[in-house]
C-alpha positions in Angstrom: 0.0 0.0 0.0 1.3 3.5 -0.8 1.5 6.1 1.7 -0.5 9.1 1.0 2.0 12.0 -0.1 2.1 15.1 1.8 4.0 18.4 2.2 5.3 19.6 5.7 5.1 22.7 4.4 1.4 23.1 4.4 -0.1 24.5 7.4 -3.3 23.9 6.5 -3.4 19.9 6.0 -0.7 18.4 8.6 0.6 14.9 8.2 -0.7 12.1 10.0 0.8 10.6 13.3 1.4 7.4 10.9 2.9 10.0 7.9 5.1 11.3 10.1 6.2 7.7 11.7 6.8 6.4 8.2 9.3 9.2 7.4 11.1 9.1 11.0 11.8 5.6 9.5 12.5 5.9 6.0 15.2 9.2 7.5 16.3 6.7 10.0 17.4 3.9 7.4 18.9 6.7 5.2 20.7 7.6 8.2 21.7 4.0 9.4 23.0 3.6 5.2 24.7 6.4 5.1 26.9 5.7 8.6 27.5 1.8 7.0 28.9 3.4 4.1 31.0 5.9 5.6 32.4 3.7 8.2 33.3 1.0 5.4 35.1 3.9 3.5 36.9 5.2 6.5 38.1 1.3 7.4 39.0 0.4 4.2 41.2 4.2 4.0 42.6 3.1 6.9 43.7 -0.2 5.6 45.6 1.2 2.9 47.1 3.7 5.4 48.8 0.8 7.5 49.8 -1.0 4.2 51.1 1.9 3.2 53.1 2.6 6.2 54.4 -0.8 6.5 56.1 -0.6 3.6 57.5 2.9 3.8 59.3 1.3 7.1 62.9 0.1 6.2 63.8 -1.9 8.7 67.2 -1.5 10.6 
């Protein structure tokens, strides 16, 4: 079933407790994406950084 569109900018016709719900969680799992993605990005950087630095060492 497909949620009844709405604007939050209209004073006159306010979105439903449920409208408003729905986008709490559709902003939440955007939110929750986003951080997956960013995290995997920063980890993987971060791999290449130690590789990186191990083989910049020269050992004595």
């Amino acid at each position: 079933m497909q949620p009844e569109p709405f604007d939050l900018n209209d004073i006159q016709h306010e979105p439903s407790d449920e409208q408003l719900a729905g986008l709490m969680q559709s902003v939440a799992a955007e939110a929750k994406h986003r951080a997956e993605v960013a995290q995997a990005a920063l980890m993987q950087r971060l791999r290449e950084e130690i590789v990186a630095a191990n083989v910049i060492r020269i050992p004595a």
